[in-house]
C-alpha positions in Angstrom: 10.2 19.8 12.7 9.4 16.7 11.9 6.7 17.7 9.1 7.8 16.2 5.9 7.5 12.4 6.6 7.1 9.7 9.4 9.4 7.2 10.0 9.6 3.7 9.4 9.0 2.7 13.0 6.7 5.1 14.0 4.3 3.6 11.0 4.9 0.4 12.5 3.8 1.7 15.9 1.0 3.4 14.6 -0.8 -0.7 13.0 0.5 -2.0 16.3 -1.4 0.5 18.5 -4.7 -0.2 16.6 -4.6 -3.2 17.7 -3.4 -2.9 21.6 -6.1 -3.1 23.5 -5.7 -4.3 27.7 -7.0 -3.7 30.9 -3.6 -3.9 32.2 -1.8 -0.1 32.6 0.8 0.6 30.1 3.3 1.9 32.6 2.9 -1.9 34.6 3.7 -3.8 31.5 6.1 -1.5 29.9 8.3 -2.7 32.9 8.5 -6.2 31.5 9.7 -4.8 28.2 13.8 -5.1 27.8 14.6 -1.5 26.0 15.7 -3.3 23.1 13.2 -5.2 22.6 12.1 -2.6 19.9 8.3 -3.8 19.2 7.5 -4.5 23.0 8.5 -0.7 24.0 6.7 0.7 20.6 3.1 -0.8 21.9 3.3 0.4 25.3 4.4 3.7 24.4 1.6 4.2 21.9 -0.9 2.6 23.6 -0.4 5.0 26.6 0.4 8.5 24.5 -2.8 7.6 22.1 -5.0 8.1 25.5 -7.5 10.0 25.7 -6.4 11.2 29.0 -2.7 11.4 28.5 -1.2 15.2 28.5 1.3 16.0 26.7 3.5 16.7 29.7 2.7 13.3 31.7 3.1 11.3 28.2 6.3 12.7 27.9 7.6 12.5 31.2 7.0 8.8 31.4 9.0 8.5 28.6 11.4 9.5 30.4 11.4 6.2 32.4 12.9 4.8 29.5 16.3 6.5 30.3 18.2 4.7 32.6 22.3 3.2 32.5 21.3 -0.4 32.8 19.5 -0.2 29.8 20.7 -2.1 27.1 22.8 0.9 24.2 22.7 -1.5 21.3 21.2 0.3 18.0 17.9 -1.1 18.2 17.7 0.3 22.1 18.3 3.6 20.8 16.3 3.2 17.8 13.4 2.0 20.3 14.4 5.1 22.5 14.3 7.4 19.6 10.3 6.1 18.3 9.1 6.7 22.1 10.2 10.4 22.1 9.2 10.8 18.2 5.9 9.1 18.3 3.9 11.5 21.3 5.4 14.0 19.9 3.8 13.6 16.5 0.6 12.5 17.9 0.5 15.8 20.0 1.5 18.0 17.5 -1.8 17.2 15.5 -3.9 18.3 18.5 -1.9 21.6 17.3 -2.1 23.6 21.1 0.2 26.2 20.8 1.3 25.9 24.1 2.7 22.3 23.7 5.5 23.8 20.8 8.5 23.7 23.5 7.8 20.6 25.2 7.0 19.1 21.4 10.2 20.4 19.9 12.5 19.0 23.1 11.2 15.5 22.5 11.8 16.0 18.6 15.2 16.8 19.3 15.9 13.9 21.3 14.4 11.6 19.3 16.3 13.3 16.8 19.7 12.8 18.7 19.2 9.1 19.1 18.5 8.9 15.4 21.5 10.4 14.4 23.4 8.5 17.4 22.1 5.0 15.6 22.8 6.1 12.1 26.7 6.7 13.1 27.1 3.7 14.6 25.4 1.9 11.4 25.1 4.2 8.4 23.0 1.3 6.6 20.4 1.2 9.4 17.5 2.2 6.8 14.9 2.8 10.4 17.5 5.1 11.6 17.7 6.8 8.2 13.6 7.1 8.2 13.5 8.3 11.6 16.2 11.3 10.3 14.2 11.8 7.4 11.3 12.3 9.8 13.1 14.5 11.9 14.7 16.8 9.0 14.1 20.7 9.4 14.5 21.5 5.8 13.3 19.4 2.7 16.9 19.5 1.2 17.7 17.7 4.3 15.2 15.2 4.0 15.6 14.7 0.7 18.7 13.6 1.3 18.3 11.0 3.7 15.6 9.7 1.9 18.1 9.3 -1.0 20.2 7.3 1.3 17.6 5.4 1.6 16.7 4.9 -1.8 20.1 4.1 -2.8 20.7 1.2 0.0 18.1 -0.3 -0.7 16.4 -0.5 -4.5 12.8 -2.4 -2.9 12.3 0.4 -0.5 9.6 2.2 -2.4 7.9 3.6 0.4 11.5 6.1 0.4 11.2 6.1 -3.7 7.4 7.3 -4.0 8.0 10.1 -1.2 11.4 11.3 -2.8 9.5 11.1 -6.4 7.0 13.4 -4.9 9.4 16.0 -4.0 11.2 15.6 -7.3 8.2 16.5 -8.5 7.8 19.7 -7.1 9.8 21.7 -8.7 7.9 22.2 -12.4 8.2 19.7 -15.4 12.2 19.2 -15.3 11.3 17.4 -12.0 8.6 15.4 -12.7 10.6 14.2 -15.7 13.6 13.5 -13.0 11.1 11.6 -10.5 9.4 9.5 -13.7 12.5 8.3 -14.5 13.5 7.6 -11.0 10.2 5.3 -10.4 11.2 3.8 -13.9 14.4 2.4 -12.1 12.6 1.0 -9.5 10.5 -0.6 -11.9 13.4 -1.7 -13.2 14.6 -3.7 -10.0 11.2 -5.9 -9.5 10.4 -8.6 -10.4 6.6 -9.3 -12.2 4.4 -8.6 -9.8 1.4 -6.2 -8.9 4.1 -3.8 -7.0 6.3 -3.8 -10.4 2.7 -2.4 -12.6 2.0 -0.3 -9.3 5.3 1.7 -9.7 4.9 2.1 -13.9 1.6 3.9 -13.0 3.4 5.8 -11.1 6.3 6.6 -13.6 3.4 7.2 -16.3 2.0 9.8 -14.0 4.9 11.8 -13.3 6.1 11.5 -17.2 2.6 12.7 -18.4 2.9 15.4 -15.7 6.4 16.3 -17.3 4.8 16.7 -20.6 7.5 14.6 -22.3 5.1 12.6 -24.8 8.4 11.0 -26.3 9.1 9.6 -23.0 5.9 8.9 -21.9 5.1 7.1 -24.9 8.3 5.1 -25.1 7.8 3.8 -21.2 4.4 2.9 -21.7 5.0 0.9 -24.8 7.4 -1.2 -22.9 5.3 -1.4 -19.8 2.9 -3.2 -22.4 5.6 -5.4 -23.7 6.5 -6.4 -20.7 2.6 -7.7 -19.5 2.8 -10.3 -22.2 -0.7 -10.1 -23.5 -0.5 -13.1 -25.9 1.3 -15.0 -23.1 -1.3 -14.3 -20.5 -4.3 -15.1 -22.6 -2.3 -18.3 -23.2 -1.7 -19.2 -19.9 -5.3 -18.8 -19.1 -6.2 -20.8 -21.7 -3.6 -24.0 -20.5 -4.6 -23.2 -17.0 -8.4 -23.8 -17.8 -7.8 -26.9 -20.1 -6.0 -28.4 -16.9 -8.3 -26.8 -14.0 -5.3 -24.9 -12.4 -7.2 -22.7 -10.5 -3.9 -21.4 -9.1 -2.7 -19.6 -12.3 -5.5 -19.3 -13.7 -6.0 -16.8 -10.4 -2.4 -15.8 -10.7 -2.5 -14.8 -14.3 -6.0 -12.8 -14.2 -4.7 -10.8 -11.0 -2.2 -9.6 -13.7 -4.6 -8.3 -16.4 -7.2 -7.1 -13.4 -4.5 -5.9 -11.8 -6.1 -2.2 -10.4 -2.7 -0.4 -12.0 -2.8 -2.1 -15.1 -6.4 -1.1 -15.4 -5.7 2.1 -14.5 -2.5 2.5 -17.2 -4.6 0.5 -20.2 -8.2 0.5 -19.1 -10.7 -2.3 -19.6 -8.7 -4.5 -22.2 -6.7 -6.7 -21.6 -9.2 -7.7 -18.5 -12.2 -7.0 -20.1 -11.3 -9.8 -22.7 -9.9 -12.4 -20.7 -12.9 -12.2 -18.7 -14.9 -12.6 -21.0 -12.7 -15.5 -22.3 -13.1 -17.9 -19.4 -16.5 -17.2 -18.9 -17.2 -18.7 -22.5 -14.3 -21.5 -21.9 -15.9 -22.5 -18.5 -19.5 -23.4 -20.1 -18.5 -26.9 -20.3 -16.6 -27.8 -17.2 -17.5 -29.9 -15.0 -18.8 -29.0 -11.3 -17.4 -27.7 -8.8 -14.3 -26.8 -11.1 -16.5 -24.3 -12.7 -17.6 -23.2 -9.5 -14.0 -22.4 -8.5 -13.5 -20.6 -12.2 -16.0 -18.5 -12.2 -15.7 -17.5 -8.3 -12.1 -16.5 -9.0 -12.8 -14.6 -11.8 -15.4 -12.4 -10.8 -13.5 -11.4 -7.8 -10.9 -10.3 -10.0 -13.0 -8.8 -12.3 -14.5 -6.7 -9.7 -11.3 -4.6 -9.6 -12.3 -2.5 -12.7 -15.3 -1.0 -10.8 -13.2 0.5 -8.6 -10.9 1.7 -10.7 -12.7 3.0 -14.1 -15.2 5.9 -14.4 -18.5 4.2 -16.0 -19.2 6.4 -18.5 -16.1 5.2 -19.9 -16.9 1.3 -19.6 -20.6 1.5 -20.5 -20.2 -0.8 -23.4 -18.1 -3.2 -21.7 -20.4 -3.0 -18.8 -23.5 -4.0 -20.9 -21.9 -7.0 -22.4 -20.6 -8.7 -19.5 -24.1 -7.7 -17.5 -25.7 -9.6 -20.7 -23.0 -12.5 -20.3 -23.7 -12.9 -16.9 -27.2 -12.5 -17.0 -28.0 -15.1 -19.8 -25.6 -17.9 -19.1 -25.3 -17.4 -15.3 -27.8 -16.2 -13.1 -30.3 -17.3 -15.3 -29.6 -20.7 -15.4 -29.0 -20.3 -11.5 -25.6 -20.3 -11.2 -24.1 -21.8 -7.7 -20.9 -19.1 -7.6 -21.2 -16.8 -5.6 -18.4 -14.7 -6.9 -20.6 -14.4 -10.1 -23.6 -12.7 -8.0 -21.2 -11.3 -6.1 -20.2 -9.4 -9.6 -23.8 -9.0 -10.9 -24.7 -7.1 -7.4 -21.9 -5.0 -8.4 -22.9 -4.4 -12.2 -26.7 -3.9 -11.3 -26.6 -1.3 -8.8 -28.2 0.8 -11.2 -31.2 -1.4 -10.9 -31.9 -1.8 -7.1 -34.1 -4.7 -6.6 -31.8 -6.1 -9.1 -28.8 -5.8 -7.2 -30.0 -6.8 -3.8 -31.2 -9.9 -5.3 -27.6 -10.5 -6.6 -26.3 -9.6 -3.1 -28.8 -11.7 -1.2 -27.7 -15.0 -3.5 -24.0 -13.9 -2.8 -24.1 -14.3 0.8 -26.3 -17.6 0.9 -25.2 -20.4 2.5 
C-alpha cells in the first residue's frame, strides 16, 4: 500500500524536516500547534518519526495524540491528520522489518480514510487527491486519481510526469499515449524553462513510441516555437543597450539544460560565442557583468552533453577564452569560472582557473 507515489504533503514534509532542527522535544511543541494548522503539525511529526530513536510503535502512538473532539474537522485538519499517520508510515516501511507490516498497514489505512474523508467534502482538493494517489492499492487506482489530478489542474506536472510514466508502461501504444499527454501540458505553459523541460519529456516518450512521424513533427515545432532568429536578436538589442537582464533572460533560453538536451550545442554554442565577440568593446564593468552572465549560462552544456560529442565546440570556445580573456587577464570571474570547467583535462590549468574564480 502506499507504493506507487507520495503525496503532495508528505513531500512538503519531507524539505521541511531537513531543515527542523531544536533542542526543544517534539511532543512539547507539537502542543502549541492548532491541528489545522497543516505546516506546524507536518514539522513536529517528522521531526519526531525521522528519529533515530523513534520505534515504530511509540512514533505511531503519539500520533495518536492528534485525535481528539476539540480538534478543529475543517479539511485541512484532516488533511494534516491524514500526512501524520501517512508520513511514519512511509518512513518505516523503508526500514522494511517485517514485523512492523500490521502496525504499518493500520496507519496507511487511516491516513487513507481521512484522505478519502477530505476528498468527499472537496472533490477539487488536489493534496487530498495526492494523498489517495499515495495510498492506492492498485495502479489502475492510482492512475486514476492522478488523472483527477491532471485534469483539475493543467500546471500540475508533478501528477502529469508520474501518470506519463505509467502510460508508458504498457509497450509503444503507451508511450505514444503519454508523449502526447506531456505535449498538452506543453501546450498550457507559457515560455519558460518548465514549457522546454516538458517537450523533452514528450520527445522522449515519442522516440520511445517509435512514431518518427510524430516525433519529428513535435520537435520541429518545439524549434519554432524557441525563436532562434528572435533570440539571437534580442541578444544582440540587449547588448547594444547593456540590459543585462535579458540579455540573462534570453541566453537561459538557448542554455537552457532541456533545450540542450533536445538540440545539442547550437543554438547556445553560437550565441555564446556571439556575445563574447560583441562584448570586446564594452566598456567596464558592463563587460564584467556580460561575460559573468554568460559563462554561467554557458556552463549548463557540460553538464548536459557527452564530450566526445562537443569536442569541436569545446576547442573553439577554450581558444576564445583563452586568447581574448584570460590572457589579457580578464576581471570576470564567471569567465574563469568556465575555463576551470573547460580545462579540467589539463590540471594545473584548471586549478589556476578555479583559484582566479574565487579571488576576491
Amino acid at each position: 500500500m502506499g507504493k506507487y507515489t507520495s503525496s503532495l504533503g508528505v513531500v512538503k514534509l519531507m524539505a521541511v524536516a531537513i531543515f527542523c532542527a531544536t533542542s526543544i522535544s517534539a511532543y512539547s511543541q507539537i502542543k502549541g500547534c492548532q491541528i489545522d494548522e497543516t505546516l506546524c503539525v507536518e514539522e513536529r511529526v517528522v521531526e519526531y518519526c525521522r528519529n533515530l530513536d523513534a520505534s515504530v510503535s511509540g512514533c505511531l502512538s503519539w500520533i495518536e495524540e492528534l485525535e481528539s473532539p476539540s480538534f478543529s474537522e475543517s479539511i485541512n485538519a484532516m488533511i494534516a491528520k491524514a500526512n501524520s499517520y501517512f508520513s511514519p508510515a512511509e518512513l518505516f516501511a523503508r526500514q522494511n522489518v517485517p514485523e512492523n507490516a500490521s502496525v504499518i498497514e493500520r496507519y496507511q489505512e487511516r491516513s487513507r480514510s481521512l484522505y478519502q474523508e477530505a476528498y468527499d467534502e472537496d472533490n477539487s482538493n488536489v493534496e487530498a487527491l495526492y494523498g489517495l494517489a499515495a495510498t492506492s492499492e492498485t495502479l489502475e487506482e492510482n492512475s486514476r486519481w492522478l488523472r483527477e489530478i491532471a485534469a483539475i489542474d493543467l500546471t500540475d506536472h508533478l501528477a502529469r510526469r508520474m501518470l506519463a510514466g505509467r502510460m508508458a508502461r504498457s509497450g509503444s501504444s503507451g508511450a505514444l499515449e503519454a508523449g502526447k499527454f506531456m505535449i498538452s501540458a506543453y501546450d498550457a505553459v507559457e515560455v519558460s524553462g518548465l514549457k522546454w523541460n516538458l517537450a523533452n519529456t514528450a520527445l522522449g516518450y515519442l522516440e520511445d513510441s517509435g512514431d518518427e512521424e510524430e516525433y519529428e513533427s513535435f520537435r520541429s515545432r518545439v524549434m519554432r516555437d524557441l525563436d532562434l532568429d528572435s533570440l539571437e536578436s534580442d541578444i544582440r538589442e540587449s547588448l547594444s543597450a547593456e540590459d543585462i537582464n535579458t540579455l540573462q533572460s534570453r541566453l537561459s533560453v538557448a542554455c537552457n539544460s532541456s533545450v540542450i538536451d533536445m538540440f545539442g550545442g547550437n543554438p547556445c554554442d553560437s550565441l555564446v560565442l556571439l556575445i563574447l565577440e560583441l562584448s570586446e568593446t564594452m566598456p567596464s564593468p558592463t563587460k564584467i557583468e556580460v561575460l559573468d552572465v554568460t559563462a554561467e549560462s554557458a556552463k549548463n552544456m557540460f553538464g548536459n552533453m557527452d564530450i566526445d560529442s562537443i569536442s569541436e565546440w569545446h576547442q573553439r570556445l577554450r581558444s576564445e577564452l583563452q586568447e581574448n580573456f584570460v590572457a589579457t587577464g580578464t576581471e570576470s570571474a564567471g569567465i574563469y569560472s568556465l575555463y576551470e570547467v573547460i580545462t579540467r583535462d589539463d590540471p594545473e590549468l584548471s586549478l589556476h582557473a578555479g583559484l582566479h574564480a574565487i579571488a576576491p
